[in-house]
Backbone bond lengths (Angstrom), bond angles and torsions (degrees), N, CA, C in turn:
res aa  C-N    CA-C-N  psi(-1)  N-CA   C-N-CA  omega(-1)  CA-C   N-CA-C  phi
1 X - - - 1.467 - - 1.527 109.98 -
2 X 1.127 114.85 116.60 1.760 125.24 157.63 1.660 111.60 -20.18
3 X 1.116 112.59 140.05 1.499 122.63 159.71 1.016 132.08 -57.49
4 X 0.973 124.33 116.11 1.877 107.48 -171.88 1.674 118.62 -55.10
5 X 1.250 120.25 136.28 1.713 108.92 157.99 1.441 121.28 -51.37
6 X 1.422 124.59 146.21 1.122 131.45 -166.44 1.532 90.27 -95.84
7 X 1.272 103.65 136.76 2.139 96.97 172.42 1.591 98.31 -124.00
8 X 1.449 121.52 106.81 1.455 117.28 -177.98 1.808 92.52 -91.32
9 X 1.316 102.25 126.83 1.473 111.71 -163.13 1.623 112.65 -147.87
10 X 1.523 125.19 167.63 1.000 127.84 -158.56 1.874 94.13 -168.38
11 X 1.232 125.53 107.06 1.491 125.75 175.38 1.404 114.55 -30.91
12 X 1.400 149.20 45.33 1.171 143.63 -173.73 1.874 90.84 -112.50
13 X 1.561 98.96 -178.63 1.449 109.93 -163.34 1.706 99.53 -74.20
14 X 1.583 108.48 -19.83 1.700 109.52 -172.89 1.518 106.36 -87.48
15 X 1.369 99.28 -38.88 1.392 95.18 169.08 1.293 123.62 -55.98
16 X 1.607 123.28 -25.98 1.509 115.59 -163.71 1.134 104.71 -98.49
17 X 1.584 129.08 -2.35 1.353 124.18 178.42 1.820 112.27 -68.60
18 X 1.447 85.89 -30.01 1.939 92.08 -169.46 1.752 90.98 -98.72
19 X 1.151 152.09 -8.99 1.227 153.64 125.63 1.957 115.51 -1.16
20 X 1.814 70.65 -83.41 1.824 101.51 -169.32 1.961 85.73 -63.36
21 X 1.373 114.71 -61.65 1.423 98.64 -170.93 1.747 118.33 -37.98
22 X 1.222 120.07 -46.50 1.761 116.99 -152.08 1.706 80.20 -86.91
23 X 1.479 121.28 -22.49 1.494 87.77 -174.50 1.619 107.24 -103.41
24 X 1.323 124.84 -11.48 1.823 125.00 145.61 1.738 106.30 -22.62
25 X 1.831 103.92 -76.86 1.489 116.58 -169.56 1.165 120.18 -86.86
26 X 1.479 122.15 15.92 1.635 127.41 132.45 1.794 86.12 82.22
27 X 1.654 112.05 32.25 1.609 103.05 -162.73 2.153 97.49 -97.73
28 X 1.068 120.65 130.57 1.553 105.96 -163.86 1.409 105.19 -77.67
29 X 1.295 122.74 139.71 1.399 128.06 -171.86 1.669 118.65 -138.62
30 X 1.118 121.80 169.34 1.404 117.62 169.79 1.593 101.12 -133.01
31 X 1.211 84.62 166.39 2.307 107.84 -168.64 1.225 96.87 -103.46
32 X 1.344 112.17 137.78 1.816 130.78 160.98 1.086 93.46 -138.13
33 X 1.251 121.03 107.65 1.847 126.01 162.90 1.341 107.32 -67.51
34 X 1.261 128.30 133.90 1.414 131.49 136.72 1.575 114.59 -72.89
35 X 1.042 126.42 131.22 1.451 131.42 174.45 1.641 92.10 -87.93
36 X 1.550 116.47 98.74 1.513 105.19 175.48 2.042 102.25 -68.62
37 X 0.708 111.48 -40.16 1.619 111.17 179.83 1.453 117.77 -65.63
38 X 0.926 100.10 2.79 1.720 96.50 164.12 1.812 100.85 -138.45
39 X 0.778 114.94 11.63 1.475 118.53 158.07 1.357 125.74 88.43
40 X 1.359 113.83 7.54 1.735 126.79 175.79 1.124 108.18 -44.46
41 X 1.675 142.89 -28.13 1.306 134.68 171.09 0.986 109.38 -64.21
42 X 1.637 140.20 -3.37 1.616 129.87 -176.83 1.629 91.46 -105.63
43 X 1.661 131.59 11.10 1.690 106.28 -168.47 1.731 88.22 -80.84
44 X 1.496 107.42 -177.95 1.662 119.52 -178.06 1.556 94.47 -65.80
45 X 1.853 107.14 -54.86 1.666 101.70 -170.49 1.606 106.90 -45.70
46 X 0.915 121.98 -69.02 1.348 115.66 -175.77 1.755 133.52 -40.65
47 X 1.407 91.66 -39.32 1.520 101.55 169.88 1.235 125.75 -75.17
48 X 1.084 106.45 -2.03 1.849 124.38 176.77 1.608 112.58 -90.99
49 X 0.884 119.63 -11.68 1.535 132.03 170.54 1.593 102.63 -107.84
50 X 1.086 117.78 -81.36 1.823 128.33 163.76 1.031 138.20 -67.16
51 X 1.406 121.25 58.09 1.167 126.63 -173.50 2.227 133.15 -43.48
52 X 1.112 77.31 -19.73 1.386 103.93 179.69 2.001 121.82 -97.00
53 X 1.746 70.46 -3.54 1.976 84.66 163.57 1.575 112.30 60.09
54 X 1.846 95.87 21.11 1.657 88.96 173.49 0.951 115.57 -152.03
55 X 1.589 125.57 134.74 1.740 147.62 -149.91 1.462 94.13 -82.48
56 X 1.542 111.15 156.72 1.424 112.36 1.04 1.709 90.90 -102.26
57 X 1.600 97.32 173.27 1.465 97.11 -174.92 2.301 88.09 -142.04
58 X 1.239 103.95 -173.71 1.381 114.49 -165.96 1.139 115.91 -146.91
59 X 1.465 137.11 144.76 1.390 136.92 138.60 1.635 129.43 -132.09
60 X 1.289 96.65 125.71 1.079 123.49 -155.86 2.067 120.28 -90.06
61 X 1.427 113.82 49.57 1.328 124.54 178.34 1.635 118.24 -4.06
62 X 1.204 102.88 -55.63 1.767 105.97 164.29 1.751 102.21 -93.87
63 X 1.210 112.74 91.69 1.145 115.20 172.23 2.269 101.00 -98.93
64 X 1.521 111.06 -153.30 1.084 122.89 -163.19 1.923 96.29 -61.58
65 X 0.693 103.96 156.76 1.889 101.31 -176.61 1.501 119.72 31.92
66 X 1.193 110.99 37.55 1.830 118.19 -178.68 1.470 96.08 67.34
67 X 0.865 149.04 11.50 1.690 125.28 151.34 1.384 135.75 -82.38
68 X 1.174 119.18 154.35 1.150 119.04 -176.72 2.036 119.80 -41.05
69 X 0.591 138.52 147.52 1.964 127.93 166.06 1.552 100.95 -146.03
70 X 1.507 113.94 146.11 1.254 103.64 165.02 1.889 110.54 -126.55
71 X 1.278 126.14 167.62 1.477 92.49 -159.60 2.278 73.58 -143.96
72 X 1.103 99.06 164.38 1.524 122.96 -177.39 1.618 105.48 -154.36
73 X 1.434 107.83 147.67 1.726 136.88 -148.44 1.178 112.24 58.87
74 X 1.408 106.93 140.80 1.088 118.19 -172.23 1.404 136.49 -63.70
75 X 1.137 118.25 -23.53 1.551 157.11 178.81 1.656 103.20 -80.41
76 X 0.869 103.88 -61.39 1.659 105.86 167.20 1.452 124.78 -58.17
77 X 1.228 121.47 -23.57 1.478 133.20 173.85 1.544 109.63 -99.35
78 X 1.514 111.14 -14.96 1.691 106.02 152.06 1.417 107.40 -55.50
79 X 1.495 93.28 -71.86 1.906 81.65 -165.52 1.011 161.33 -73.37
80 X 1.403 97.60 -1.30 1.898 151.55 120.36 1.181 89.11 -4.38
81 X 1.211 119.34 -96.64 1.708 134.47 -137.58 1.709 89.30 -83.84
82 X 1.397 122.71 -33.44 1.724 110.35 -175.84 1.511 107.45 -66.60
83 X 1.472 107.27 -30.43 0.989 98.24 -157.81 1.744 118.48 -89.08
84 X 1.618 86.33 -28.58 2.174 100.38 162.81 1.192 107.76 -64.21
85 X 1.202 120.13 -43.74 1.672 110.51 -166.97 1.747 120.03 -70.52
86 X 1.423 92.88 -25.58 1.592 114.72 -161.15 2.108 128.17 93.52
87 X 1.368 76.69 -13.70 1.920 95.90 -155.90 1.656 103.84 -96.40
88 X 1.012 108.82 136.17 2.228 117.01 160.72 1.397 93.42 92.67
89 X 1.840 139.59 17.08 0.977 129.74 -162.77 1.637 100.95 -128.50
90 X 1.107 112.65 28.40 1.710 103.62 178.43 1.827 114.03 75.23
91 X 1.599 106.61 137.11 1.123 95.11 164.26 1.537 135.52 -108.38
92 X 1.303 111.06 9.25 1.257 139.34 164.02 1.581 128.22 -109.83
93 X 1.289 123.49 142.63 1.513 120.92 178.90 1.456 118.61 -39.99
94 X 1.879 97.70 -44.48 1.695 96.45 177.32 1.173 108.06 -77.50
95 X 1.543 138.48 -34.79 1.538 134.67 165.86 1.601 109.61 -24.08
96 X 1.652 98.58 -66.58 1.722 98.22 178.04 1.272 111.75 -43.19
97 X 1.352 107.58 -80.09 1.778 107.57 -170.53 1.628 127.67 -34.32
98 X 1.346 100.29 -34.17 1.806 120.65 166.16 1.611 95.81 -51.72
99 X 1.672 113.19 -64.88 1.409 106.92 175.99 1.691 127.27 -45.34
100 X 1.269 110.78 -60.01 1.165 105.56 167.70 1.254 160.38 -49.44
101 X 1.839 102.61 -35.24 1.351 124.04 132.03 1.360 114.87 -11.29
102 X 1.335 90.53 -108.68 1.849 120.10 178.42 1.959 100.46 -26.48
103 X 1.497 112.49 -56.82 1.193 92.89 -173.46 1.714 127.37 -79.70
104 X 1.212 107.57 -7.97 1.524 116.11 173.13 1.524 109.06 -88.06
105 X 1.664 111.60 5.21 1.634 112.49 178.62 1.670 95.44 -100.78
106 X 1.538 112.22 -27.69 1.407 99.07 174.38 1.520 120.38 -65.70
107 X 1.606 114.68 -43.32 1.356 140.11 -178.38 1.452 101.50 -54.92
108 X 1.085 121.72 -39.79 1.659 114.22 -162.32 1.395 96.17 -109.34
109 X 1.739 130.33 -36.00 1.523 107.73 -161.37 2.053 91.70 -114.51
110 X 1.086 110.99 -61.67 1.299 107.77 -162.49 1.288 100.85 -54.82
111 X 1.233 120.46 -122.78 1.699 105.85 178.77 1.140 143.35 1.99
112 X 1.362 130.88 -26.66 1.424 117.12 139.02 1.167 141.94 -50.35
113 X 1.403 106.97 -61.49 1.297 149.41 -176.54 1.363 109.37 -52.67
114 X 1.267 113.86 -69.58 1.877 127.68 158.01 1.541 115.83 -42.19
115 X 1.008 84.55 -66.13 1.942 88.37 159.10 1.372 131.00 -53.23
116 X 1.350 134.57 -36.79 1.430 118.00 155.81 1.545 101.35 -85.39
117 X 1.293 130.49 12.34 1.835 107.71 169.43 1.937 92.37 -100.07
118 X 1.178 116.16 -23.03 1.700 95.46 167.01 1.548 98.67 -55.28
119 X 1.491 99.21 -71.97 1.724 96.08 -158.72 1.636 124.47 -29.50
120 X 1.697 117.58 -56.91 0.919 115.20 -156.47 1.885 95.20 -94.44
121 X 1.482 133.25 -23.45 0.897 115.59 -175.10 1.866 109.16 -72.90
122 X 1.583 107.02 -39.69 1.584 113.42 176.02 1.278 129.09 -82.16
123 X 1.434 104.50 -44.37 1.577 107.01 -170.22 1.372 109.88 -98.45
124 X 1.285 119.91 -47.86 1.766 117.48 -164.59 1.724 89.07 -49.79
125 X 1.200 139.06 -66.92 1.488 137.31 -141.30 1.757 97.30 -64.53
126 X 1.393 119.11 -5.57 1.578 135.14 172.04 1.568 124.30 -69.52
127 X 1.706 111.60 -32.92 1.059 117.52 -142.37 1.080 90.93 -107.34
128 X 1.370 103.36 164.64 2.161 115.00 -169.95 1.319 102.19 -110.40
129 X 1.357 139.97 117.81 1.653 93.77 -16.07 1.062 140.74 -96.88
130 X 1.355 151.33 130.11 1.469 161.58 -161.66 1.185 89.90 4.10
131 X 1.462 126.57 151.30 1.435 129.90 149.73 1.856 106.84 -116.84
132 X 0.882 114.18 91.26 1.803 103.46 -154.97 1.542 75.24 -116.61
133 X 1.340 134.73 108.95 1.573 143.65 163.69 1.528 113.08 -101.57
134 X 0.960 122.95 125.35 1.549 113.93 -179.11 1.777 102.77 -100.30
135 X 1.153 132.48 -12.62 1.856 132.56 171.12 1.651 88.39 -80.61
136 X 1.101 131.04 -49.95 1.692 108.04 -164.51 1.418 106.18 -76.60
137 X 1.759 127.80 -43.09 0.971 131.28 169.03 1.768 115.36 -38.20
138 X 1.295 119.46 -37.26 1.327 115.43 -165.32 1.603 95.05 -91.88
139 X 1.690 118.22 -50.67 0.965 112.66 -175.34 1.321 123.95 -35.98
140 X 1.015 110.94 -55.02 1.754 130.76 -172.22 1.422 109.64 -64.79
141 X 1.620 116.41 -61.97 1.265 105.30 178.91 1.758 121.89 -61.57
142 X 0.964 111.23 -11.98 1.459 116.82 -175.66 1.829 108.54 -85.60
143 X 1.201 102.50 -53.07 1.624 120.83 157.99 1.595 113.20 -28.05
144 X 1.240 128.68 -45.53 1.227 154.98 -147.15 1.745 97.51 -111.51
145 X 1.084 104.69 -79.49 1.689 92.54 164.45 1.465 132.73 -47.03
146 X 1.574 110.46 -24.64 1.705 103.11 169.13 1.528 87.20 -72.67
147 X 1.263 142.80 -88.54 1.304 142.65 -161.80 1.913 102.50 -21.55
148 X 0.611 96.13 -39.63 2.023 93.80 -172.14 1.348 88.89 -73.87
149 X 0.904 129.32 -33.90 1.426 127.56 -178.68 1.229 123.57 -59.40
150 X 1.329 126.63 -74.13 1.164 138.64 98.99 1.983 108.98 48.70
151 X 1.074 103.97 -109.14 1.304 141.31 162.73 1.865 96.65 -27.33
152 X 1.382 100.40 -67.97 1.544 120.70 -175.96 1.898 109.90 -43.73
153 X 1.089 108.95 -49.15 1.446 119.55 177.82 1.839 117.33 -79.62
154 X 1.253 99.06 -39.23 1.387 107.80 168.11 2.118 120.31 -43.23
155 X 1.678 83.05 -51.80 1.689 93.32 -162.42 1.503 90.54 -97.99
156 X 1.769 137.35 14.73 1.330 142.17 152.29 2.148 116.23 -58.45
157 X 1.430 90.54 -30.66 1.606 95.23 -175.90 1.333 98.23 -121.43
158 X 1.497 131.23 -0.04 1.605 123.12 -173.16 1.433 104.82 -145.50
159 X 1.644 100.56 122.29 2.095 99.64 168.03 1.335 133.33 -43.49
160 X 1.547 102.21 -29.78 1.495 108.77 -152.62 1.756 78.63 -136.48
161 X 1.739 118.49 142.32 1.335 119.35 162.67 1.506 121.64 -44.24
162 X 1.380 144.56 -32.37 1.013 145.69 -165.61 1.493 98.49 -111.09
163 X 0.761 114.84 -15.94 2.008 116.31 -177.94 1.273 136.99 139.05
164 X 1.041 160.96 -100.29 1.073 142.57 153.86 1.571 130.07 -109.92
165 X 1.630 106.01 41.34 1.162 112.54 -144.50 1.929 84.61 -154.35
166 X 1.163 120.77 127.05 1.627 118.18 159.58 1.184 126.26 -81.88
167 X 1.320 115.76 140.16 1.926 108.14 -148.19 1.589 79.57 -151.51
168 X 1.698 85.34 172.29 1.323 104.66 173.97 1.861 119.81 -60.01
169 X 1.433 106.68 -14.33 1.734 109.82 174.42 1.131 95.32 -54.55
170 X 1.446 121.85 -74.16 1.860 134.24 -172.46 1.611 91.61 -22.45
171 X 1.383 85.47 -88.59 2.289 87.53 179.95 1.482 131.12 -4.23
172 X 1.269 102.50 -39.49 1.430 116.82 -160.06 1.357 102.93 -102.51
173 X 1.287 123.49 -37.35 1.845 124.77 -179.90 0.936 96.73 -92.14
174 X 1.187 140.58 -58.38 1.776 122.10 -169.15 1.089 116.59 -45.16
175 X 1.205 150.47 -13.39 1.723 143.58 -153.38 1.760 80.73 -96.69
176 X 1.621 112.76 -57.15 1.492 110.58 -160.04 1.643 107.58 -96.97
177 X 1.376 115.99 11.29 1.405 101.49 161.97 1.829 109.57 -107.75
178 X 1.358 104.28 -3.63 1.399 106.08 -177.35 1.662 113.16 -57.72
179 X 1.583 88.71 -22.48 1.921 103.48 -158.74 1.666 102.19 -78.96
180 X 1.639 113.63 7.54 1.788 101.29 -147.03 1.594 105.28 -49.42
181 X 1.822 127.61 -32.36 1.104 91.36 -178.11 1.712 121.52 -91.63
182 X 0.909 129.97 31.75 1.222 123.16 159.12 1.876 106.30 -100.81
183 X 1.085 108.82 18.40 1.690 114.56 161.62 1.518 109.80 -104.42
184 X 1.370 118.65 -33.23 1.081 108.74 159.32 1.692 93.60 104.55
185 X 1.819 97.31 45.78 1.827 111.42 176.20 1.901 96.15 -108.51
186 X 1.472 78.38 -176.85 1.164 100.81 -177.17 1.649 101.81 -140.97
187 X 1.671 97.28 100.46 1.542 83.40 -161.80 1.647 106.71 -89.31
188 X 1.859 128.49 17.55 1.310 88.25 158.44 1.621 112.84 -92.16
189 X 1.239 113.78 65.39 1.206 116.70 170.66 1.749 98.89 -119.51
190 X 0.740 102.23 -11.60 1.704 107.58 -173.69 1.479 106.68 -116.23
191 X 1.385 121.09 71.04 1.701 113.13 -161.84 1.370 100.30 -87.75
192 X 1.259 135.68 -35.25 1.884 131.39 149.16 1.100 110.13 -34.93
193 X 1.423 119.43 -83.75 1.403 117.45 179.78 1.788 101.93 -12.05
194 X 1.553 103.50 -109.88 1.538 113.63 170.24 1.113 121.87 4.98
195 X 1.140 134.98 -74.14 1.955 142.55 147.91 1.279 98.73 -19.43
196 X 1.354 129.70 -59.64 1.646 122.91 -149.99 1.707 88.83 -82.39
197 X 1.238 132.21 -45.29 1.242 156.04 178.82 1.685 100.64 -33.58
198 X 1.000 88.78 -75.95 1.633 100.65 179.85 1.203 139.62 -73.62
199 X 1.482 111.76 -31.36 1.554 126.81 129.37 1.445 127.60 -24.46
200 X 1.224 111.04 -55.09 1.658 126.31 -165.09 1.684 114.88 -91.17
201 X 1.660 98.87 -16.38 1.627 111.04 -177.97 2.067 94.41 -107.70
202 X 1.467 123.86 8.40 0.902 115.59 166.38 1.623 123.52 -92.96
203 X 1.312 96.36 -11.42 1.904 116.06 175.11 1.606 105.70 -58.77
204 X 1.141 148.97 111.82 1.140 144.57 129.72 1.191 135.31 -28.15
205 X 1.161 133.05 11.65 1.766 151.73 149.50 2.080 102.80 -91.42
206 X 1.778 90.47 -54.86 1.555 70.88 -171.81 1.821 109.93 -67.44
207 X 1.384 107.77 -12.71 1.601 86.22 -165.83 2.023 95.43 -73.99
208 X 1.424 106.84 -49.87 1.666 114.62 172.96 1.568 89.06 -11.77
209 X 1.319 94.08 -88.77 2.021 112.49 -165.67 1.529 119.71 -31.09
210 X 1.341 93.83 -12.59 1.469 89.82 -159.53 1.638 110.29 -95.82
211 X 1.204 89.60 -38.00 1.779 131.12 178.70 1.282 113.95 -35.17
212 X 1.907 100.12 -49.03 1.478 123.05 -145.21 1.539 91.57 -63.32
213 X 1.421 120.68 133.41 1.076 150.45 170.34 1.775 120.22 50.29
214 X 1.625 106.63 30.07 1.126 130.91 160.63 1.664 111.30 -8.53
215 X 1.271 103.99 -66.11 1.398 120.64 -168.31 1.615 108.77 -51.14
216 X 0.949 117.86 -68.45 1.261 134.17 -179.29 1.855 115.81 -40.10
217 X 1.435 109.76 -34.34 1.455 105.85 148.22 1.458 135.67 -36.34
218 X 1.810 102.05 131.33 1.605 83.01 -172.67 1.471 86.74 -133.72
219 X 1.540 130.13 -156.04 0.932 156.67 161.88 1.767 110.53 -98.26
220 X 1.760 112.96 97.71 1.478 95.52 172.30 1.602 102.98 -105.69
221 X 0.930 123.63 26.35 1.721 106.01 155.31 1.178 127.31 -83.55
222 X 1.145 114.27 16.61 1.526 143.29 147.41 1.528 137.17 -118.44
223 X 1.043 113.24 21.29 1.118 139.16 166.61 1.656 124.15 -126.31
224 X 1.274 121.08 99.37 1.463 131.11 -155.30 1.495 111.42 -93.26
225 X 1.604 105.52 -0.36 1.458 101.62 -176.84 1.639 96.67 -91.93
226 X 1.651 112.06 -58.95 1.135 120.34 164.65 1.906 128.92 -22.52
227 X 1.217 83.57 -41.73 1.533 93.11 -166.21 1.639 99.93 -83.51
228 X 0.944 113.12 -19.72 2.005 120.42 -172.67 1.508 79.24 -85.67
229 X 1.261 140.45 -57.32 1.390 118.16 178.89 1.247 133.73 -79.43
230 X 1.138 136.51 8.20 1.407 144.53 -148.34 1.665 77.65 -129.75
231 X 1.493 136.05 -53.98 1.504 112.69 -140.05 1.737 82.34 -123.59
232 X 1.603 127.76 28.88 0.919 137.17 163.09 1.868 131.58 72.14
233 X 1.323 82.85 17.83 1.865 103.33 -174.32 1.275 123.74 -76.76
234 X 2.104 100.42 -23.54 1.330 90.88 174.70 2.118 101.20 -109.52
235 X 1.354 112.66 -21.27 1.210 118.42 156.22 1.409 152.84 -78.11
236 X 1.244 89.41 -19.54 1.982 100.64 -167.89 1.641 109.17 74.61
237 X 1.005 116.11 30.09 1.679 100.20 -165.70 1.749 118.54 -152.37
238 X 1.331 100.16 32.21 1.514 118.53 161.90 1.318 111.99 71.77
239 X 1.313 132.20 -151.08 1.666 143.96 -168.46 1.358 126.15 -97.63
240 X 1.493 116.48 -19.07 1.426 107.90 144.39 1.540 87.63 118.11
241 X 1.452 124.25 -23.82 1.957 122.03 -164.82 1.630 91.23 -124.87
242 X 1.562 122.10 141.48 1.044 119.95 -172.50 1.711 94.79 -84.82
């Protein structure tokens, strides 16, 4: 029997993309949490896979010619795993590129974007002292609603983001469109979305994936040590999930 992939992971929306992936492609794996709030993404082990000091990242024992490989961003360890397994990757050249698209729109727009509307809509108004901004607050959430939009018209003529087929794109947006109201949407404005939403949270892999280490979630806008490391106050070095 194969080695399992190592998944160094942490319940965040990046983490659950490579989650939902190994348990989509049925690929056997084992869990190493990073506690990003207490700062395990800065130990050496960790930085030796993730150089960029941000989860989740992987290594893969049967990598390219049976060697070991270890791979970091999240997006990159999609196509990693689509592409070992064979599966969620299109069955045509243009299938792929459809994939890639869609998933370099999560990489570049959603996940950012969503990601500074947590920060400044949840956490900044947390921090001592308050960071309560009303231009980033709007910026972001508005940023975030063209993208649903976006998104919204896309899955109006297509089941699946990439086409009629569920792929590793799905993987990658669902973790951060699941969150819309902590962006501060209004999702019956997105009535596709919702469909694709509920569709994609009806899979029994994504709920598994999603699950994985549930518990361990906390609330750090109450937690001030966490938050000096997570939003870089006591490190210089950002949120800890690429």
């Amino acid at each position: 029997m194969a080695d399992p992939v190592q998944l160094h992971y942490w319940p965040t929306p990046n983490g659950w993309k490579i989650s939902i992936a190994l348990e989509e492609m049925g690929i056997p794996y084992e869990v190493h949490y990073v506690d990003i709030g207490k700062g395990e993404q800065f130990t050496e082990e960790f930085l030796a896979l993730s150089p960029n000091n941000r989860m989740p990242a992987i290594l893969d024992p049967q990598g390219p010619d049976g060697a070991p490989i270890s791979l970091f961003e999240s997006g990159a360890i999609l196509q990693y795993l689509a592409r070992k397994s064979g599966l969620f990757y299109g069955r045509t050249e243009r299938e792929r590129i459809s994939v890639d698209c869609w998933l370099f729109w999560q990489v570049g727009g959603i996940g950012p974007m969503a990601g500074q509307a947590h920060h400044f809509l949840q956490y900044a108004p947390n921090l001592d002292p308050p960071q309560d901004i009303p231009y980033a607050k709007a910026r972001y959430r508005e940023e975030v609603r063209r993208l649903y939009g976006v998104l919204d018209r896309r899955l109006a003529g297509s089941e699946w983001v990439a086409g009629d087929f569920y792929s590793i794109a799905d993987m990658a947006i669902w973790p951060w469109a699941s969150l819309w109201e902590r962006q501060g949407q209004k999702i019956e404005e997105f009535p596709h979305m919702k469909r694709w939403l509920d569709r994609c949270w009806a899979r029994p892999a994504v709920r598994r994936g999603r699950r994985l280490g549930k518990e361990l979630r906390r609330d750090i806008s109450k937690d001030e040590t966490a938050r000096g490391i997570l939003f870089g106050r006591a490190l210089g070095s950002g949120n800890g999930q690429d």
